[in-house]
KOLTIDREN-117521 format. One record per residue (C-alpha): x, y negated, z; residue in three letters. Coordinates in steps of 0.25 Angstrom, whole numbers, plus 5000, padded with zeros to 4 digits. Each point is the difference from the previous one (the first is absolute). Last residue first. Layout:
XYZALA
...
This chain:
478052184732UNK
500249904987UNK
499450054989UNK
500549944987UNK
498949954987UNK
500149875003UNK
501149945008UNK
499049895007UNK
501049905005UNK
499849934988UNK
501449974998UNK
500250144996UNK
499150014990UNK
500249854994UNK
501450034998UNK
499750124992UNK
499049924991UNK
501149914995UNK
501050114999UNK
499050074992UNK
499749894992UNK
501549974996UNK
500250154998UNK
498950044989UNK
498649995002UNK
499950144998UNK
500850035013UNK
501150084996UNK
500250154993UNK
500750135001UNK
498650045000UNK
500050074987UNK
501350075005UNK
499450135005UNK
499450024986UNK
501250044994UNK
501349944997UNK
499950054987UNK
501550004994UNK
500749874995UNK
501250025010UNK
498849965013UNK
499849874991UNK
500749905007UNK
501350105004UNK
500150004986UNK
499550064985UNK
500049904990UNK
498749955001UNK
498450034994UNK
499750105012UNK
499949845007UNK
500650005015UNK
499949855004UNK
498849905001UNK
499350135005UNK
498550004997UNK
498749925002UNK
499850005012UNK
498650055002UNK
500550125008UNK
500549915009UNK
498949975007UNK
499650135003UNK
501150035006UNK
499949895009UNK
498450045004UNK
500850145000UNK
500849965010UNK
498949905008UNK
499050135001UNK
501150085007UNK
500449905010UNK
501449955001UNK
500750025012UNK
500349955013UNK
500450055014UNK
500349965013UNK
499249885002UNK
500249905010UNK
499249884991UNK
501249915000UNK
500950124999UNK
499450044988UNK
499649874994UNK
501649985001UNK
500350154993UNK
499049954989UNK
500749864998UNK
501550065000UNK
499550114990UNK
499349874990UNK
501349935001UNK
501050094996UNK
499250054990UNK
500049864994UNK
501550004998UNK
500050154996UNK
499149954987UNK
500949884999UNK
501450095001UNK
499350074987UNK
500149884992UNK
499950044984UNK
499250135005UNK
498949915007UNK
499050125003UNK
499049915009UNK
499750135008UNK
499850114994UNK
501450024997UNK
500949915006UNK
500650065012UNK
499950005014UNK
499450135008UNK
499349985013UNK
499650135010UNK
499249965013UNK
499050104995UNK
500450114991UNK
498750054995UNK
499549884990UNK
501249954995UNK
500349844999UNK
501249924995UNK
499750014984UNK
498949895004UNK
498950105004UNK
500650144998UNK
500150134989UNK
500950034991UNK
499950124989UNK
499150105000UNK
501050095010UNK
500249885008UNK
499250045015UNK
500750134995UNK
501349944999UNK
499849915011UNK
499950135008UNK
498650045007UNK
500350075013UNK
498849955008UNK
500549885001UNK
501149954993UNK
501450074994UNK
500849934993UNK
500950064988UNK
501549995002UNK
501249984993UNK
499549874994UNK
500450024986UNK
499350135002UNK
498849965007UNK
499649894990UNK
500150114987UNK
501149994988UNK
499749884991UNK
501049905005UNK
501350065005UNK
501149894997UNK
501049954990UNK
500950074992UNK
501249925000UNK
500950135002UNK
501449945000UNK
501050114994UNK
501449995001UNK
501550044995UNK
499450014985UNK
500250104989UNK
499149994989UNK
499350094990UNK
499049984987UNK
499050064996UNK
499149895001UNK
500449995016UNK
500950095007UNK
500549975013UNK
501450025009UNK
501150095006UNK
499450105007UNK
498650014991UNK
498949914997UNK
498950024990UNK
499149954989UNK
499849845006UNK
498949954996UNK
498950024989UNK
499449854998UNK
501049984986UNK
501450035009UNK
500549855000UNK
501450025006UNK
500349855003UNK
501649974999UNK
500749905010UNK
501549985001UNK
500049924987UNK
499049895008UNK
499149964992UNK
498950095006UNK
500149935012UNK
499249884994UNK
498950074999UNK
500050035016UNK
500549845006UNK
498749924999UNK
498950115007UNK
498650005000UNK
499250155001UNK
498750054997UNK
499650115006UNK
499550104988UNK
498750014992UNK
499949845005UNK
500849944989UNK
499350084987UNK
500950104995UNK
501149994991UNK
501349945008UNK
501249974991UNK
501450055006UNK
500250074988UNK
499649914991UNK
501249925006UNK
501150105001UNK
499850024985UNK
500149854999UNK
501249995006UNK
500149865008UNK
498950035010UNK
499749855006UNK
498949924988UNK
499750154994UNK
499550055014UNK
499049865002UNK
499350034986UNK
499650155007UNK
499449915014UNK
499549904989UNK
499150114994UNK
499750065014UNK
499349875003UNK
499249974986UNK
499750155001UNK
499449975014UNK
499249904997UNK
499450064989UNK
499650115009UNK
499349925011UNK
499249944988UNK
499550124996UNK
499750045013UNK
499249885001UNK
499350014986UNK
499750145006UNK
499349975012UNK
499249894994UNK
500549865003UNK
499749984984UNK
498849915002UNK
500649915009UNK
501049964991UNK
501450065002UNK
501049905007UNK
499850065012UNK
500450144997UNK
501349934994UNK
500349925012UNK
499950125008UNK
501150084993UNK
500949904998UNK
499949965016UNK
500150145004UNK
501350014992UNK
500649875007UNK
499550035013UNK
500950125000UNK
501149964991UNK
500249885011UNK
499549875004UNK
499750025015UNK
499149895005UNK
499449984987UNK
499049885001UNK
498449965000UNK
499950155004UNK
499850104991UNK
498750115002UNK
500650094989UNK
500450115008UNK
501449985000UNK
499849855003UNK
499250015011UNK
500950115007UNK
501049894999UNK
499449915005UNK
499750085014UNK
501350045002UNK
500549864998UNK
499149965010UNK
500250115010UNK
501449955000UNK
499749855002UNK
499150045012UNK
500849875009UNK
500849924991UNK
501350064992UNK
499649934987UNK
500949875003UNK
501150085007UNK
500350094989UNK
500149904990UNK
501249955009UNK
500550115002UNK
500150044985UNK
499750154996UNK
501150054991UNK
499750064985UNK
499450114993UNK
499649984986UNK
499550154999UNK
499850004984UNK
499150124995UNK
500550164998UNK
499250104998UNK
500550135002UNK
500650104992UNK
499650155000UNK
500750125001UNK
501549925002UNK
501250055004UNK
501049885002UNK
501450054999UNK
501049925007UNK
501650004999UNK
501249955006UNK
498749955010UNK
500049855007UNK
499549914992UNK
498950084994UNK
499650075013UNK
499649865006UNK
499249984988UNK
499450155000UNK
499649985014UNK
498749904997UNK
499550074988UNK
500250125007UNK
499049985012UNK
499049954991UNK
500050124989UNK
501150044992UNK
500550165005UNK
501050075000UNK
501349925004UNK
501350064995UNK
501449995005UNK
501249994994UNK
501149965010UNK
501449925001UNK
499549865005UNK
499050075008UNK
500549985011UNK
500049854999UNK
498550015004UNK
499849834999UNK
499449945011UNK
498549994997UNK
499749975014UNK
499450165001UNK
501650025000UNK
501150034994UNK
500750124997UNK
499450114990UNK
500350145011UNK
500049945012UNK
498949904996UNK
499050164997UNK
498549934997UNK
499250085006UNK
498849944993UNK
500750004989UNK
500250155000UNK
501050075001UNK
501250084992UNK
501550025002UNK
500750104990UNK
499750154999UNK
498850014993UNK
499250135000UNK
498649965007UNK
499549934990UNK
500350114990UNK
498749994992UNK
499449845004UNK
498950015009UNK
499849855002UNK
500549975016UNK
499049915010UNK
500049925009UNK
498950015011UNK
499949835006UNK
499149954987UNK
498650025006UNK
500149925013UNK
499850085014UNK
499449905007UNK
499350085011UNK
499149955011UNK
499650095012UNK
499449955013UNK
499950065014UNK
501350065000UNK
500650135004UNK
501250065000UNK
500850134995UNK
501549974996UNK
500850094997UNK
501049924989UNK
499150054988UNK
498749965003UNK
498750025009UNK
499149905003UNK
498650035009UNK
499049904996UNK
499149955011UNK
498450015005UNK
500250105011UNK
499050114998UNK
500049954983UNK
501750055000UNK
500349944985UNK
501250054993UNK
501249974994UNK
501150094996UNK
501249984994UNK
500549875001UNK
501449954998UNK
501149935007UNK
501449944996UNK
499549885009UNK
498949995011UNK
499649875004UNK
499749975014UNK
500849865003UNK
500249974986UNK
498749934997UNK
500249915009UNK
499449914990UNK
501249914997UNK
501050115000UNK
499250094991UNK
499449864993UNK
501549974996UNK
500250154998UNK
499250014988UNK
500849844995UNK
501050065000UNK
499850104991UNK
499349914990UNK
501449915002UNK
500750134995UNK
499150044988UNK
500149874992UNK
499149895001UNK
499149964989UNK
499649845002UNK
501449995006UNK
500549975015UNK
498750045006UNK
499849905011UNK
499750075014UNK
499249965010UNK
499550115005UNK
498649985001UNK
500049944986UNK
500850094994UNK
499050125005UNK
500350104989UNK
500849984987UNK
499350004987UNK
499249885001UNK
501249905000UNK
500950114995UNK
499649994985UNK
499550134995UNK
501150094995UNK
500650025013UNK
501650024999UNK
500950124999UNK
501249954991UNK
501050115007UNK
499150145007UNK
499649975012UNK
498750055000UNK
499950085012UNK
499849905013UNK
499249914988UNK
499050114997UNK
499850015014UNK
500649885007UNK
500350055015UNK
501250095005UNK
500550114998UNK
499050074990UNK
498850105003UNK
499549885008UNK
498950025013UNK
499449875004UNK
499550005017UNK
499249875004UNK
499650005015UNK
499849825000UNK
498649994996UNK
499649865000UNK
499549974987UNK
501349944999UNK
500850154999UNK
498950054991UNK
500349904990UNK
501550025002UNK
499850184999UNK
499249964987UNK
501149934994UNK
501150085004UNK
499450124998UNK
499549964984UNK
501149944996UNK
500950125003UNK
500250085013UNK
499050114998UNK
499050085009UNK
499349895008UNK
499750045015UNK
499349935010UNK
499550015014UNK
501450095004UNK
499850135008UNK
501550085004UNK
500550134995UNK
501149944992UNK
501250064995UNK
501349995006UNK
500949934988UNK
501250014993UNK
500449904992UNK
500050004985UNK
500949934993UNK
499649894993UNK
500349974984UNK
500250124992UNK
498850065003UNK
499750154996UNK
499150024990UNK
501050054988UNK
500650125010UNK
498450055000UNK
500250054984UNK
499150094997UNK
498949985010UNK
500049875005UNK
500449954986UNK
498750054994UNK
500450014985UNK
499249954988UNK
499350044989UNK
498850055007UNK
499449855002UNK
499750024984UNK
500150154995UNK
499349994987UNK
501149904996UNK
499749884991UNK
501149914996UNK
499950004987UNK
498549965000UNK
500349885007UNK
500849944989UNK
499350044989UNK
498749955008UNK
500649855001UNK
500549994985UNK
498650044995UNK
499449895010UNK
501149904994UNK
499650054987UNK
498649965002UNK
500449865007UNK
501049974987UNK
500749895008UNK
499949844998UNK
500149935014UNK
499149915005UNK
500649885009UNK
499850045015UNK
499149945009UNK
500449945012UNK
């Protein structure tokens, strides 16, 4: 669809976009937060699985993958019907999910629709019950392809890496963590995710309150009531508690904390975008008459083509995602052929966003009741400087007389005492905090990892890293054979559907480690001449879709500071993802894995 032109003052929308970005400014960027780990290590502990004690392991396993989330439990699968049955996964939570064991925080759900969101539906059979399904059924659905898989059977739990290093006499990875263990194994992978570390703002006196406090990715039922169902937290009935924060994981919390708080203050430094969810239930019966053989890689596949301007004859998915890349590519293709320059197309691109973000701020008017609440609550960035977010029920909670919205004009919260926070020069008593801070993203790899690898001949990651990332196919290192990593980045870098990129790494591992057996080889590594051909190759993309200087400052753009030049290659495939998942699954079905040495 296209949309219907809207007028707006596009200059003084620009002028509106930088006021609001330059306010929130701060020289000290990724500084301004706290390390939990270290300040406040009680905030990390699991509330959900007790951990069991364990001997540790000094045993030898064919495969290892450090993480239990998507990204363990889809690779240890594939691997698993390649034929190789010696699988170890090693979680730093109690049992699989990743993000999903943690995050169960009330109204946690996907953002993008769970046909293409969840992993391996088709292989397990399972018929998400609604396009975006909450947080619980995801959960289940993690330890569907554990129990499934077998993935259970030598998993580690409540377990942490420390040290990681290459033994070249022997050709294995020793593996040391927290529990004891020292084994080793003949491949490595690691999924480690880069939204797993929360984090805490560095707010004057954060240590001082007296009342309860956590954060949401802890989120403390013994202390609200209810559950991560979305059961109502009756013990709150009688309390004020504040919520710091308004990005994604608040926008979907605050309507559960709205119905059920004596009192609920919203802090917010920045609001977020808000567009229609429309969620709904699957039908069975629809259900059964798409579900044939491939129908999931199908679905991934279209909608890949329709984010990147390659549509399909139809929209599988239908939702804000495809809708804004549809707007946005059917005005670069209705410009003539002579005004496809790069600018006109940039242009073009930002038209279409204003006309988007525009209805976004109409939409808050049509549910907010109090006007000043209202503006408020109005988003003044272009859509992509911050993760978007779709949600039907989080304007509406600020009708509730309960609810109040602390709108602190981009600074924050000023400080936090025993008995509650200032904001605007103002003070308020509350019984709880609930730090919806988010995650570690700009701070380095090893230390969100809690280990830095160590490859032949001594080399770190970190060094191997040091002028920014370095591999073929954001899987590959050079130096630290039989090692795989699974993530988006230079890779096909689809950020609206991460579990697609790990869906495909899945694949590609399991196909390697099969030529490997097949071949009875022992090792395998990327050359040196293939990564920097890679690199190479991506150094003509043209630049990150996300991460502009130009935005309101945000885990996007490393806190609108320089992210320096080690980020440059924070790239994909210039072709963009829909190619490069097209040319990936002609490289390994080839049966010539270019570029890897097999010995």
């Amino acid at each position: 669809m296209t949309a219907q032109a809207i007028d707006f003052d596009k200059q003084a929308l620009k002028e509106k976009y930088r006021e609001e970005r330059d306010k929130r400014l701060r020289t000290d960027g990724n500084e301004q937060y706290v390390e939990i780990k270290t300040h406040f290590p009680e905030l990390l502990e699991d509330p959900y699985v007790a951990k069991q004690e364990r001997a540790p392991k000094t045993d030898h396993v064919k495969f290892t993958f450090i993480g239990g989330g998507f990204a363990g439990l889809v690779v240890g699968a594939r691997v698993k019907e390649a034929g190789i049955d010696d699988v170890r996964i090693l979680e730093k939570g109690g049992d699989f999910g990743g993000t999903w064991y943690w995050n169960r925080y009330p109204g946690a759900q996907c953002d993008t629709a769970a046909m293409i969101y969840m992993p391996l539906l088709e292989e397990t059979g399972h018929m998400p019950s609604e396009k975006y399904v909450h947080a619980p059924e995801i959960l289940e659905q993690c330890q569907r392809i554990g129990k499934q898989y077998d993935l259970y059977d030598n998993a580690l739990f409540h377990t942490e890496v420390q040290e990681l290093t290459w033994d070249e006499d022997k050709g294995v990875w020793h593996v040391r963590t927290n529990r004891g263990d020292d084994f080793t194994t003949q491949y490595i992978g690691m999924g480690t995710g880069p939204l797993h570390v929360p984090k805490l703002p560095g707010i004057p006196g954060l240590e001082t309150f007296k009342g309860h406090a956590f954060h949401t990715s802890r989120w403390d039922y013994d202390y609200t009531g209810g559950d991560a169902k979305g059961a109502l937290m009756e013990n709150l009935k009688d309390k004020r508690v504040v919520i710091i924060g308004t990005g994604a994981t608040s926008v979907q919390a605050v309507p559960h904390l709205a119905r059920a708080c004596g009192k609920l203050y919203v802090v917010q430094r920045t609001p977020s975008s808000v567009d229609v969810r429309d969620n709904g239930p699957i039908d069975p019966d629809w259900f059964k008459s798409i579900a044939e053989p491939g129908w999931q890689q199908k679905w991934l596949m279209n909608f890949t083509a329709n984010q990147t301007g390659q549509w399909a004859e139809e929209d599988l998915v239908q939702d804000g995602w495809t809708d804004l890349s549809k707007r946005i590519w059917s005005k670069i293709k209705a410009l003539p052929e002579d005004k496809r320059t790069p600018q006109d197309m940039m242009d073009a691109w930002e038209d279409s966003d204003f006309e988007k973000m525009e209805e976004i701020r109409a939409r808050v008017d049509t549910i907010v009741g109090e006007p000043e609440t209202a503006q408020k609550l109005k988003a003044w960035y272009r859509q992509l400087c911050k993760r978007p977010c779709f949600h039907d029920q989080y304007l509406d909670a600020f009708n509730n007389p309960s609810t109040e919205l602390l709108d602190t004009n981009g600074k924050g919260v000023e400080s936090i005492d025993e008995t509650g926070f200032t904001v605007n020069g103002q003070h308020y008593d509350v019984d709880c905090i609930i730090y919806a801070s988010g995650f570690e993203v700009g701070t380095s790899h090893e230390r969100r990892a809690g280990f830095d690898m160590v490859g032949r001949d001594g080399e770190k990651l970190s060094e191997h890293w040091q002028e920014g990332m370095r591999t073929k196919h954001g899987i590959h290192m050079h130096g630290f054979p039989n090692a795989f990593i699974v993530q988006p980045t230079q890779g096909a870098n689809l950020i609206s559907n991460v579990p697609h990129n790990i869906a495909d790494s899945g694949l590609t591992i399991a196909a390697i480690l099969g030529h490997a057996e097949k071949v009875g080889a022992s090792r395998v590594e990327v050359t040196k001449e293939a990564e920097q051909a890679w690199f190479d190759l991506l150094a003509t993309n043209a630049g990150r879709m996300l991460g502009s200087q130009d935005c309101t400052p945000g885990y996007y753009n490393n806190e609108g500071q320089d992210p320096g030049s080690q980020s440059a290659m924070n790239v994909g495939y210039p072709a963009g993802a829909l190619a490069y998942f097209n040319y990936i699954d002609g490289w390994r079905n080839d049966g010539k894995f270019d570029g890897l040495d097999f010995s």
